[in-house]
C-alpha positions, 0 to 999 in steps of 0.5 A: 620290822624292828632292829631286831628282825631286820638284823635277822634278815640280814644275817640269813644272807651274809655270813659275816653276821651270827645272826645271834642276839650278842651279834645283833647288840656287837652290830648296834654298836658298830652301827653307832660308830659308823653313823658318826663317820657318815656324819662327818663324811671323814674316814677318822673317827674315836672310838674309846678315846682313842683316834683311828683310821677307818680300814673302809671308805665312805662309801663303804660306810653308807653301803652298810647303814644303808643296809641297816636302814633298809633291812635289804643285803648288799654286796658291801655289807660283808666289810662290816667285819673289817670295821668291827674288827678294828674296834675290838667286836668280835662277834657280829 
């Protein structure tokens, strides 16, 4: 299954997720930033040279690129949103 269709997957059982391709793109980047704090296990990140605090916690964090990975939905994936928002993507 490639990113793509999983996105698809996930996006037919959470709402959160617009199951488009500029969701799928928006999610990639959201992805990207959240496999950075994973590394880090630190709730503080930078995102467009600017430091924040993840409104998630870790667990939160690897709940959803576990989610990712898998192509499976879990309870935690709807914080995606949360996340998303604080770096400015609107749409996933």
């Amino acid at each position: 299954m490639n990113d793509y269709e999983r996105y698809l997957v996930l996006a037919s059982y959470e709402p959160v997720l617009s199951g488009g391709y500029e969701g799928f793109v928006n999610l990639r980047e959201v992805v990207s930033v959240l496999e950075g704090i994973s590394q880090k296990q630190n709730t503080s990140y930078l995102y467009n040279d600017e430091f924040k605090e993840s409104p998630i916690t870790l667990k939160d964090v690897n709940t959803i690129l576990e989610c990712w990975s898998d192509g499976k939905h879990r309870s935690g994936l709807k914080k995606v949103k949360t996340f998303a928002s604080q770096i400015g993507v609107r749409k996933i």
